[in-house]
Structure formats: C-alpha cells, structure tokens
C-alpha positions in Angstrom: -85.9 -68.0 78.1 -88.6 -69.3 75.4 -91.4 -67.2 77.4 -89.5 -64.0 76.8 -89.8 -64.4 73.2 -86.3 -63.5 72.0 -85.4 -66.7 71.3 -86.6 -70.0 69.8 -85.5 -73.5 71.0 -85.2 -75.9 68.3 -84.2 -79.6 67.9 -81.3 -81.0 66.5 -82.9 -83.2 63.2 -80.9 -86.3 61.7 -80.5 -84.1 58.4 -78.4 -81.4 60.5 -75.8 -84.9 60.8 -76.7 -86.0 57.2 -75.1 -82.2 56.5 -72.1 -82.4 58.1 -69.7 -82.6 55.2 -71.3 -79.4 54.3 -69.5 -77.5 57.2 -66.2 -79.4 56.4 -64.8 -75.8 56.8 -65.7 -75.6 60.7 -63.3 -78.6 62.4 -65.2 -78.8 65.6 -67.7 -80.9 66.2 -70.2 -78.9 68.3 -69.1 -75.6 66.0 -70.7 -77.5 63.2 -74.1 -78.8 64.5 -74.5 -74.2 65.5 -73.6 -73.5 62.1 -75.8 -76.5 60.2 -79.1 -75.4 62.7 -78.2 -71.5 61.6 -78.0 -72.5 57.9 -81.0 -75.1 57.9 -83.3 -72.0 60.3 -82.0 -69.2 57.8 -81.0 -67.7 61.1 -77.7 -65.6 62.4 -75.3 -66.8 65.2 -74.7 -64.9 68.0 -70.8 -65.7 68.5 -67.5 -64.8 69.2 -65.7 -68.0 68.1 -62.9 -67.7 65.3 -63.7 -70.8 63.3 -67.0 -70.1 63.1 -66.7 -66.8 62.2 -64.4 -66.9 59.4 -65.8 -69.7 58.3 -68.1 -67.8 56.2 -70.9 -70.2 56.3 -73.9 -67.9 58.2 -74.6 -64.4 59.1 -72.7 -63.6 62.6 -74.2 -61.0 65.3 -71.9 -59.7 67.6 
C-alpha cells in the first residue's frame, strides 16, 4: 500500500490524545483518533460513517 504511492502511513502522536476534547462532537473513540490525524495532516477522510461526516470537523471524500 505505501509502495503504490497513494497513500501515506502515519503514526498516531500523544498530541492527537492531548486533542481529544477538540472532537467532543464525534462520540466514538476510534472515529475521533481518524478525525484528530485528518485535522492535525490537513488531510480529507475517505468515509462513509455518519458521525463523522456530519460532524463537520474535516473535508470528506466519498
């Protein structure tokens, strides 16, 4: 997947916790640690998922 160029693995850093209140709007756990690494990379979630969605928090492809 990394080889192909399309995509770029990243880590999860201790500031993406630190930021959690900031996604207060997205209840689930997991949902929240996608939307914190989209906000923190600038970058646009490729998802489906309701809460995220409407959240309004980052730019969704799909």
């Amino acid at each position: 997947m990394e080889a192909g160029g399309q995509f770029i693995l990243t880590s999860f850093e201790p500031q993406d916790v630190l930021d959690f209140d900031n996604d207060s709007i997205v209840s689930e756990m997991h949902d929240r640690i996608i939307v914190g690494v989209a906000r923190r990379l600038s970058a646009a979630c490729i998802t489906k998922d309701d809460n995220i969605t409407k959240s309004g928090l980052v730019n969704i492809v799909w």
